[in-house]
N, C-alpha and C positions, 0 to 999 in steps of 0.2 A: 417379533423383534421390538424391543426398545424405539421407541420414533426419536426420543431426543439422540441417541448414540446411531440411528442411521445415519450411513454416510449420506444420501438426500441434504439430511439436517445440517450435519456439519458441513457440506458445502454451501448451503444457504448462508449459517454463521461464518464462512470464511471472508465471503464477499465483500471485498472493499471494506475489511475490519481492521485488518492486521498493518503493523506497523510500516512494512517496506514496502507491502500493497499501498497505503493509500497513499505514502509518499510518492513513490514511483508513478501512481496513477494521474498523481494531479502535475510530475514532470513530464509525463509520457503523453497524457492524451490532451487533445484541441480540438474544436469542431468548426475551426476556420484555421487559414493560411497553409503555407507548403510547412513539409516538417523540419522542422531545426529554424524556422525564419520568426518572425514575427506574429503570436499569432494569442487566442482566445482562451486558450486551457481547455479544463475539461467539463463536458457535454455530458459525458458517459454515465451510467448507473450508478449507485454503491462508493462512490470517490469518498463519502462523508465528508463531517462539514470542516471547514479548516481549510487554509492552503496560504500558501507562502506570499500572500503580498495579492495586493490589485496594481499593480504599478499602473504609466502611463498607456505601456506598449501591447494593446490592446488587439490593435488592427480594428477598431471599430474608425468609420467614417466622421465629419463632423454632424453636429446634429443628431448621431446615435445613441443609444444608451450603453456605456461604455462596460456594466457588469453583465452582457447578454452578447452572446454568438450573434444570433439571430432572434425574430422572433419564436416563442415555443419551448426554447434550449435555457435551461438553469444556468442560477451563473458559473462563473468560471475563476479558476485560477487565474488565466491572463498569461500563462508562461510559453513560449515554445516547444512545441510537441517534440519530444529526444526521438530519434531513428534508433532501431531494433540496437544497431552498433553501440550509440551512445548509451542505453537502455544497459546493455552487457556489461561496457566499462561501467557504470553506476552502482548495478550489483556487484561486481568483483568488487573495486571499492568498498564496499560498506561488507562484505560477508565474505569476500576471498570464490567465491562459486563464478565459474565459467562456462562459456558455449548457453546463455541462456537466451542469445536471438535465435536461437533452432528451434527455440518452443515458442515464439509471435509469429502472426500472417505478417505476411509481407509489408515493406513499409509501403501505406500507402500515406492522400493527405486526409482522409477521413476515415473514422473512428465507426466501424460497424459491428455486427454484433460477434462475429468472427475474430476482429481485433481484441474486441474487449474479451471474450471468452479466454485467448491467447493470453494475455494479461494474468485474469485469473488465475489460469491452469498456470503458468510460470510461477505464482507466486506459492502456488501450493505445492508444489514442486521444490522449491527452492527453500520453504522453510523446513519439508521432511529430507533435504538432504544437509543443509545445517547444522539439524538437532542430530539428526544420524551420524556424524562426523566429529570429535570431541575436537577436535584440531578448528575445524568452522563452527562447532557450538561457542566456542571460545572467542567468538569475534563478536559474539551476539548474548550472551551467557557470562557475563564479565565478574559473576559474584555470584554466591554460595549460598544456596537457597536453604537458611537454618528455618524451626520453627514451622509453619505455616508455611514457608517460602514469601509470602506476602509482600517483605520489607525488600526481597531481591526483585520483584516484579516490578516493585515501584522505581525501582534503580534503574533495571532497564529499561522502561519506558522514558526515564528521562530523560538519560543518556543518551542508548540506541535513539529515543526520537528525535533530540537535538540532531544529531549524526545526517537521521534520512532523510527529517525535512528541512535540515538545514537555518532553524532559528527552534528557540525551545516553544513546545507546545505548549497550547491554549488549555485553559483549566479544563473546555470543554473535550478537549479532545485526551489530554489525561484522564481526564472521568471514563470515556468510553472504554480506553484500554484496558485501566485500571476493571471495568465491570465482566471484562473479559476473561479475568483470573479469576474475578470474584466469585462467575457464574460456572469456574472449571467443573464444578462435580455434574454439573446436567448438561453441559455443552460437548465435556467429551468424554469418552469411554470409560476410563478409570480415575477422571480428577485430578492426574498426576501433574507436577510440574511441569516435568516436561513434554507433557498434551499440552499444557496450559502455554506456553511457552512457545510453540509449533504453531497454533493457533495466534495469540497475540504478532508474529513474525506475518504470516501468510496472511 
């Protein structure tokens, strides 16, 4: 078998790649405070780089370093960690898909590797039932991939990522996406758009 078109592979390429994953990731995960309160953002693996603000609300003490959990833990978004519930509305919102706290561990206030797995798996989940669905592709899929499809990828990403992360993305994290499509013919099976598409999403 092919090692780039194992599935192995493409789950390593999913990981904290894709557009609603790493929004969601850096709303969803913290590695301080109760969930939904005040707290540090995400600790977690794969979030990449990017996230919505350092604001004040940190939950660090005075005297601490205000971009760090703890010692040891990368910095962080800084956002309130969403409960599975809020997690569910979020996704309906932006993709119309439902029932997707059934696929996270339980809420807890820390983020283990069981959390994080749940995470993943929801998100890959959630982009092959999207693209699977022309009714939910359309939420996500807003334009018409002529040519190359190239010039629709870049639409989406600006768009949908304005959407997820809720202010427009950084060059740096356009770039990422963008190398997503770039790289469709050896990342997934047949190169197609909407492999390419499925993948950028998840």
């Amino acid at each position: 078998m092919d090692t780039l078109h194992a599935p192995g592979h493409l789950d390593f390429v999913r990981r904290g790649l894709g557009l609603a994953a790493s929004a969601l990731a850096l709303l969803a995960l913290a590695c301080t405070a109760k969930i939904g309160g005040p707290g540090s953002g995400s600790g977690a693996p794969g979030t990449g780089p990017g996230g919505p603000g350092t604001g004040p609300n940190s939950g660090a003490g005075p005297g601490t370093d205000p971009t760090v959990c703890a010692p040891g833990i990368p910095q962080t978004s800084q956002l309130p960690r969403l409960t599975n519930a809020q997690y569910q509305s979020t996704v309906f919102d932006l993709l119309g898909v439902d029932g997707t706290a059934s696929m996270l561990a339980p809420d807890t206030e820390s983020v283990d590797q069981r959390a994080w797995d749940g995470y993943t798996t929801a998100a890959a989940t959630i982009a092959a039932q999207v693209l699977a669905d022309s009714t939910l592709q359309g939420r996500f899929v807003t334009c018409a991939p002529d040519g190359d499809g190239s010039a629709c990828a870049a639409q989406i990403i600006q768009s949908f990522g304005q959407r997820a992360f809720r202010r427009p993305l950084t060059e740096l994290e356009t770039a990422r996406f963008t190398k997503i499509y770039t790289d469709r013919a050896t990342i997934t099976p047949s190169g197609s758009f909407e492999e390419a598409a499925e993948l950028m999403l998840s």
